[in-house]
C-alpha positions as CSV (number, residue, x, y, z in Angstrom):
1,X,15.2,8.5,7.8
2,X,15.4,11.6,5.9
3,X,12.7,14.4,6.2
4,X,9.6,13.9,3.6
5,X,10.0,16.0,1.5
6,X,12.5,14.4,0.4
7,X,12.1,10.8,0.7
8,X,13.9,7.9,-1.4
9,X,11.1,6.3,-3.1
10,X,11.9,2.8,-4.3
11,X,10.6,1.6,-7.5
12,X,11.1,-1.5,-9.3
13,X,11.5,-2.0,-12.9
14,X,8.7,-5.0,-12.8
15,X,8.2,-7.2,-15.7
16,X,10.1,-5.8,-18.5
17,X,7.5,-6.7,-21.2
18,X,4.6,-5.1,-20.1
19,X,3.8,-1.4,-19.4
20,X,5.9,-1.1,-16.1
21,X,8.9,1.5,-18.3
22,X,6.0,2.9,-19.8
23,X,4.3,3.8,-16.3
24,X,7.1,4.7,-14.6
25,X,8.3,7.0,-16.8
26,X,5.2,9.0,-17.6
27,X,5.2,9.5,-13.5
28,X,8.4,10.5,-13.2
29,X,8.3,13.2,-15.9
30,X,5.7,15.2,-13.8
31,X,7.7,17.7,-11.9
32,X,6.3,17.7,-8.7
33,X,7.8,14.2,-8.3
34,X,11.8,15.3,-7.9
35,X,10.3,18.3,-5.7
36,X,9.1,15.7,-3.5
37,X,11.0,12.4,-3.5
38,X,14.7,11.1,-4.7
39,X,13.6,8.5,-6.7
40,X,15.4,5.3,-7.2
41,X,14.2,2.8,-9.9
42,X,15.5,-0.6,-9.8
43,X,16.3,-2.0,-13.3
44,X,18.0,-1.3,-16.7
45,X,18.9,1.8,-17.8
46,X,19.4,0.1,-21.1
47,X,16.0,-1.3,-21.0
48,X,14.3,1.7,-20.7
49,X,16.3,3.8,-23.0
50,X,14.5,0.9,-25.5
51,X,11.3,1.7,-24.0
52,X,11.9,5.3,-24.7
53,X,13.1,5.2,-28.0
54,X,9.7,2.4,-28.9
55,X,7.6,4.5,-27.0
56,X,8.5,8.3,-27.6
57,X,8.3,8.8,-23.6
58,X,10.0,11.0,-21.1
59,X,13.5,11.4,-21.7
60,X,14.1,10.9,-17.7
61,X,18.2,11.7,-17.0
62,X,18.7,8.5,-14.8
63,X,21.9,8.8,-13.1
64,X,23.6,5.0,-12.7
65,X,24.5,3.7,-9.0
66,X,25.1,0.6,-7.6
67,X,22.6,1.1,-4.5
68,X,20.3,3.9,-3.1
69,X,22.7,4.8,-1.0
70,X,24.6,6.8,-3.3
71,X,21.1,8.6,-4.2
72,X,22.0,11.6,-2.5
73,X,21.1,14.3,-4.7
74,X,17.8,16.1,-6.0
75,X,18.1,13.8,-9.2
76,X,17.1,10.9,-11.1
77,X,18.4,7.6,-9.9
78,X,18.9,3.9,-11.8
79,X,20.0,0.7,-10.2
80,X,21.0,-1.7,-12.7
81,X,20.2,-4.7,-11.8
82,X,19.2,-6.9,-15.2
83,X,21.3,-8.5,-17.4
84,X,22.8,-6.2,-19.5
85,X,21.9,-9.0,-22.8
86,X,18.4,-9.4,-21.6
87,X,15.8,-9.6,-25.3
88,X,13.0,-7.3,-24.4
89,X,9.7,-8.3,-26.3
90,X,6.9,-6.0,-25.2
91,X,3.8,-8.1,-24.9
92,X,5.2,-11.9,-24.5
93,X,5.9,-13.3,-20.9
94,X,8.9,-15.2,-20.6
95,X,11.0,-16.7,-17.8
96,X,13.7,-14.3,-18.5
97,X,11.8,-11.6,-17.6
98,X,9.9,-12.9,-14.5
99,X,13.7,-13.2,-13.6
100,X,14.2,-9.4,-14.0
101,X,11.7,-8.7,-11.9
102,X,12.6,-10.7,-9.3
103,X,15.8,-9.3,-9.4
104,X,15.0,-6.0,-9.1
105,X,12.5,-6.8,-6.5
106,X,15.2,-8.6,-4.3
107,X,17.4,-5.7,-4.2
108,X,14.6,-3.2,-3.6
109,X,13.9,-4.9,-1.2
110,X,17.2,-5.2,0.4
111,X,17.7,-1.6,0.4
112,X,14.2,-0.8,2.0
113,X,15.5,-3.3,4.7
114,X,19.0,-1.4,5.0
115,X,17.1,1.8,6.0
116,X,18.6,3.4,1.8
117,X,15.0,3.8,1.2
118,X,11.8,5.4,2.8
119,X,9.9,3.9,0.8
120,X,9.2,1.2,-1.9
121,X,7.1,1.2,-5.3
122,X,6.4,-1.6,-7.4
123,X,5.4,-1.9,-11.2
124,X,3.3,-4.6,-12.3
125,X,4.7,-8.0,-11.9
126,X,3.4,-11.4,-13.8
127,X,2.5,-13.3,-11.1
128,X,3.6,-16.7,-13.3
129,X,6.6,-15.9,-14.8
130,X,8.5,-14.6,-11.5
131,X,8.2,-17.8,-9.8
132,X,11.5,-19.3,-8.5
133,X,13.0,-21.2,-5.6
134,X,13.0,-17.7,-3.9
135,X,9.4,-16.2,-4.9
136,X,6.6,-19.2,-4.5
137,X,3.8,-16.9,-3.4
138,X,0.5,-15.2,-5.3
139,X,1.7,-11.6,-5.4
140,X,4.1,-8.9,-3.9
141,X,1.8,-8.6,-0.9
142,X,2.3,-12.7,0.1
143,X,6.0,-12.1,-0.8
144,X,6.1,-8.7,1.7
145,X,5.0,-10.3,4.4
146,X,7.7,-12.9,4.6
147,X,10.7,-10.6,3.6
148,X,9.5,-7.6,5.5
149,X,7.2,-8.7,8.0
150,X,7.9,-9.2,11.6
151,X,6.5,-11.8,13.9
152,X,2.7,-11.2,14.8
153,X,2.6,-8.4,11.8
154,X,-0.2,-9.6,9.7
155,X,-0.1,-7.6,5.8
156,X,-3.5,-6.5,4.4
157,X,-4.3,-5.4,0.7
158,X,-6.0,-1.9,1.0
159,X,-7.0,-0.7,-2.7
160,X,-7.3,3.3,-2.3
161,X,-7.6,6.0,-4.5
162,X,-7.4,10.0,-4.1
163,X,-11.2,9.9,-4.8
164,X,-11.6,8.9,-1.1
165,X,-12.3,5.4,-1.7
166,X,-10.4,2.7,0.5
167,X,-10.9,-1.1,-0.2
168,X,-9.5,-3.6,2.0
169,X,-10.3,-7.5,2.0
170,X,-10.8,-10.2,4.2
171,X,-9.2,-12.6,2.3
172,X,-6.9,-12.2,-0.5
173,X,-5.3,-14.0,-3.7
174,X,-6.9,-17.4,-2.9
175,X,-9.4,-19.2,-4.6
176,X,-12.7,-18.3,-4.1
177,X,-13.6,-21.8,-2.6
178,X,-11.1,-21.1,0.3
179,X,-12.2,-17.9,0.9
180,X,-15.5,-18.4,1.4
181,X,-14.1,-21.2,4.7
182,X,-12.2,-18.8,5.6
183,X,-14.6,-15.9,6.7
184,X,-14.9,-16.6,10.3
185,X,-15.7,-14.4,13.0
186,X,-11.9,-14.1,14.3
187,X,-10.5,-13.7,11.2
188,X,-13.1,-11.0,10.6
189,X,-12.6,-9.4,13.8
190,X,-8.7,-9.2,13.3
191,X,-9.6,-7.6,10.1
192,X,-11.6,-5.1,11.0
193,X,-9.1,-4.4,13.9
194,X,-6.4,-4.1,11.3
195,X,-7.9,-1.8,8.5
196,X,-9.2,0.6,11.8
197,X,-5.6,0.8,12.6
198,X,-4.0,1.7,8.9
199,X,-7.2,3.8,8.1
200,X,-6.1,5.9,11.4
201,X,-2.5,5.8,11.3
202,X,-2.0,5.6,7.5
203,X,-4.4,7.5,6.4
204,X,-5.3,10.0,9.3
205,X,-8.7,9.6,9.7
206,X,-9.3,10.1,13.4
207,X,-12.7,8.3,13.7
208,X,-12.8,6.0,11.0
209,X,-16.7,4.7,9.5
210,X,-15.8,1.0,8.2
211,X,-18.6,-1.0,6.2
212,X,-18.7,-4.3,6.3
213,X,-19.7,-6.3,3.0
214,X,-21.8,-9.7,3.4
215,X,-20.4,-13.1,1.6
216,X,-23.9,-14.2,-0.1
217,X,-25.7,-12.4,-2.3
218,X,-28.5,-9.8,-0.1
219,X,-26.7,-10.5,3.1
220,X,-28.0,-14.3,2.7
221,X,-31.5,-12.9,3.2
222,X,-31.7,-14.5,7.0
223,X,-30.2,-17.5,6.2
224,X,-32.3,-18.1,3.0
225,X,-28.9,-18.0,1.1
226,X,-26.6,-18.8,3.6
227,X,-25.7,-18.5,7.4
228,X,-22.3,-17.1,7.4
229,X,-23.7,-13.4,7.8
230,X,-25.9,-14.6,11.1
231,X,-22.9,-17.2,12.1
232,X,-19.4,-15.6,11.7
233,X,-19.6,-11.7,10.2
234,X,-22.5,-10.1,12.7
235,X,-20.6,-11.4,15.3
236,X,-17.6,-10.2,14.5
237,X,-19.0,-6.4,13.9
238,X,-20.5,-6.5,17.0
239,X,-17.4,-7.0,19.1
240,X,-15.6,-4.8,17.1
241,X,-18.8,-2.1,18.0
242,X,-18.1,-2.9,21.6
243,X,-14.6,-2.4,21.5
244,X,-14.9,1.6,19.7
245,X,-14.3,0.5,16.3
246,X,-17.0,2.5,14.1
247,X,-18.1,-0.7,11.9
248,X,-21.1,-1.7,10.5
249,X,-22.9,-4.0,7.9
250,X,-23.2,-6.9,6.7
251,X,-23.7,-5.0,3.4
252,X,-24.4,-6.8,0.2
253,X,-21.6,-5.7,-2.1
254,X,-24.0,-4.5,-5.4
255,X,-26.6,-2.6,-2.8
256,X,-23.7,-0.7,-1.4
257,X,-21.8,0.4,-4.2
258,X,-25.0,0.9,-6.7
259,X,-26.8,3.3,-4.3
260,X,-23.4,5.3,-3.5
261,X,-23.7,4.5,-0.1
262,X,-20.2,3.4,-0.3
263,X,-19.4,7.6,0.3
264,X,-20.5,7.7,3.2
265,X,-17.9,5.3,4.6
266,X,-13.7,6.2,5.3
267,X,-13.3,2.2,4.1
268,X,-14.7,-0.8,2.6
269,X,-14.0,-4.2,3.9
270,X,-14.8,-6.9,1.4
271,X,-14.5,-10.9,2.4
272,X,-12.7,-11.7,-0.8
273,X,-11.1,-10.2,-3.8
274,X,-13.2,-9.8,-6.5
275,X,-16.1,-8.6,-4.2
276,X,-14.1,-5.7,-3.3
277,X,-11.5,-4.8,-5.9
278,X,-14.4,-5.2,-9.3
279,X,-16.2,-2.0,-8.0
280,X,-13.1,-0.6,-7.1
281,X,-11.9,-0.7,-10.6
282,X,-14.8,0.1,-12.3
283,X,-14.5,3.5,-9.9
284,X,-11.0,4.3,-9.9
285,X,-9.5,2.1,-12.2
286,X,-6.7,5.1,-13.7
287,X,-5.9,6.5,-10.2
288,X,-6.0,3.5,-7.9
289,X,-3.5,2.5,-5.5
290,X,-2.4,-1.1,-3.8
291,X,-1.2,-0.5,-0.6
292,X,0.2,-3.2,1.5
293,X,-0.7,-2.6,5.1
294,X,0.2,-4.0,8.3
295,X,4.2,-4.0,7.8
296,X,6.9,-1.8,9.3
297,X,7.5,-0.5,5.8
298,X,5.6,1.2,3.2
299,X,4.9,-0.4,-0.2
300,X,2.1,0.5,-3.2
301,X,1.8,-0.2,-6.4
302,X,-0.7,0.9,-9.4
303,X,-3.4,-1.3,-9.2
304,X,-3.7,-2.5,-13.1
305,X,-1.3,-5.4,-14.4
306,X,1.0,-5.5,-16.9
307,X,-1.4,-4.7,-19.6
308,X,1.0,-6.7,-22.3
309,X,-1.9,-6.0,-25.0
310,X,-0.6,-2.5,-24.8
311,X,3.3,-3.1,-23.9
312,X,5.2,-1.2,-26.0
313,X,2.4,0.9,-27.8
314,X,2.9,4.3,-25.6
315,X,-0.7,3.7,-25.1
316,X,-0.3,3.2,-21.3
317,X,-1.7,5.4,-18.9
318,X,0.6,6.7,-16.1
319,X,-1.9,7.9,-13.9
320,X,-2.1,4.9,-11.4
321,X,1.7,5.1,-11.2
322,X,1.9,8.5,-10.2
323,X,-0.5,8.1,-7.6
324,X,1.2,5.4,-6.1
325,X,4.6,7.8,-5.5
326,X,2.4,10.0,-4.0
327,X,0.6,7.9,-2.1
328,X,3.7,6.1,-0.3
329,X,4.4,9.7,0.4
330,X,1.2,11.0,2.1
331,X,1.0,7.4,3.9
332,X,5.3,8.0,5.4
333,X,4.1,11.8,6.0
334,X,1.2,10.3,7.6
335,X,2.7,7.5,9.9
336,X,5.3,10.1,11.6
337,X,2.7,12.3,12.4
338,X,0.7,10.2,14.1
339,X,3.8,8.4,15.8
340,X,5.3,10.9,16.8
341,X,1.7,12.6,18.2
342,X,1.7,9.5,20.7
343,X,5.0,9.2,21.4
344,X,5.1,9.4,25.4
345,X,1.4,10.7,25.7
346,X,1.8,11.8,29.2
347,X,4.7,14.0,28.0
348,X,3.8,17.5,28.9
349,X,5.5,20.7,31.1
350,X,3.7,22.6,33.7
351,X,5.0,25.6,35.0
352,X,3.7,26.8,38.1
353,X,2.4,29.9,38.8
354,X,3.6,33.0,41.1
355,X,7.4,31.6,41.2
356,X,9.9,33.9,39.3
357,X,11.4,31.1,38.1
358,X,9.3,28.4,36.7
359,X,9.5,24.9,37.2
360,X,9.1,22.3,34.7
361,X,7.9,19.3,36.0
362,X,7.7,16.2,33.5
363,X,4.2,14.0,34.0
364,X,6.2,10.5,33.0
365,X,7.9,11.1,36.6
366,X,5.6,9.4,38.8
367,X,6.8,12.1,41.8
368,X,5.5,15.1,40.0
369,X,1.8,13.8,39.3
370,X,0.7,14.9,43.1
371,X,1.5,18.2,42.2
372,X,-0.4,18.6,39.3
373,X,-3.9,21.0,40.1
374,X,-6.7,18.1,39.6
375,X,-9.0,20.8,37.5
């Protein structure tokens, strides 16, 4: 892995007729970007030479290669990966370009697998038209668990912006009637365990606050409107209390965020999507970030869609984009630091005192602990 400052970041192309050349474009021509990253964007360089000329965007001098393993300059990079005939219509889904995306996303993801990336980015997707006998799942985050998971890794959505603001959910891009069965205590509990763990080692907050959002509208008001905050959430809280984990809640969702409570917390944990991500829109809509948690590797994405009523109209704001490069890189910076600050704990050197010649003695020998002063 190379150092981070200069990382290989990842990003794919996405659905071709929506805003995802637009985006990635207006990121890339900020110059901080090539000061921090190599990037690689998986796509056309045809395509978004269209999108430039449509568009009047960045000029961005991608240099062609077949894989981001020949990214080994300070420069611009382009794997093309779509058909070279490929109709681009900004603003209409199609089949054909649900396939470009999934293209793009299958080699991306090949290459984050192969240890030629550090990280991955992903422009917005449409969730129907990439459908094939390869992709059958609800979103990138379903999709990253299976191709980059490991056994017992569990993925969580995180929504997070530079505002401070980190969403996370208990249940994700399912239908609300399923959601609502699924909020039980355990799956709660591993939840709460999970988002503790990213908010400390991803984000590097030491002693994270986590709030806890209710399912029923004022907490269920004791069971007046429902018993799963009594039955299934408390519980969950509480164990998680016992164990260290600085939770608390149930909080109703509109309570929370209305008052500004919501500051006074390092993370949000919603039970499903739209409780959580709605106010996190409304708040961070242009800068927020989709960060897939849980996995060995690192993916985010801007957390609007592929905005086809705008495709194609140079009307699209780059703003979520750019924080999502950044983002992957602050979350990489972040996960070596805290690795490598608890690699072998117990590792330290003591040198003892009135020798001329000091002795080093390691405290992961076993031998050495006796003679180790006990104040």
């Amino acid at each position: 892995m190379s150092d981070y400052r200069r990382l290989k970041v990842g990003i794919t192309q996405g659905d071709i007729n929506g805003i995802g050349y637009e985006v990635i474009a207006g990121a890339l021509e900020d110059d901080r970007i090539l000061e921090l990253c190599t990037p690689v964007v998986y796509g056309s360089a045809k395509i978004a030479a269209y999108y430039r000329k449509i568009t009047d965007s960045a000029n961005i001098p991608y240099v062609q290669i077949q894989g981001a393993a020949e990214a080994t300059g300070q420069q611009y990079y382009i794997v093309n990966v779509a058909d070279e005939e490929l109709r681009v219509e900004p603003g209409v889904p199609s089949k054909a370009a649900g396939e470009a995306a999934w293209k793009a996303l299958e080699k991306a993801v090949a290459d984050l697998k192969a240890g030629e990336l550090d990280v991955l980015v992903t422009a917005p997707i449409d969730k129907h038209s990439i459908q094939n006998e390869s992709f059958s799942f609800p979103g990138h985050t379903e999709y990253l668990q299976t191709s980059l998971g490991e056994p017992g890794d569990r993925a969580m959505m995180i929504m997070c912006s530079p505002l401070g603001l980190r969403v996370a959910l208990v249940t994700g891009h399912i239908a609300l009637e399923k959601a609502v069965e699924m909020v039980q205590t355990q799956l709660v509990k591993e939840k709460i365990h999970d988002f503790d763990i990213s908010l400390k080692r991803d984000f590097g907050i030491d002693r994270p606050r986590i709030a806890v959002l209710s399912l029923n509208p004022h907490a269920g008001e004791e069971g007046l409107m429902g018993d799963e905050e009594t039955s299934q959430i408390i519980p969950a809280i509480e164990e998680c209390f016992a164990e260290g984990i600085q939770c608390f809640g149930p909080y109703p969702s509109d309570g929370l965020f209305g008052s500004g409570a919501f500051t006074r917390f390092d993370g949000i944990l919603a039970m499903y999507h739209d409780q959580g991500l709605t106010p996190f829109k409304t708040i961070a809509m242009d800068s927020g970030v989709n960060f897939t948690a849980g996995l060995p590797f690192i993916r985010t994405s801007p957390d609007h869609g592929t905005a086809y009523d705008i495709a194609g109209k140079g009307e699209a704001s780059a703003e979520s984009m750019r924080q999502a490069i950044y983002t992957a890189i602050d979350i990489s910076r972040n996960r070596r630091n805290f690795d490598k600050a608890r690699k072998n704990p117990l590792r330290k050197q003591y040198f003892e005192k009135n020798k001329s010649d000091n002795v080093v003695l390691d405290l992961n020998k076993t031998e050495d602990h006796h003679d180790l002063p006990m104040n």
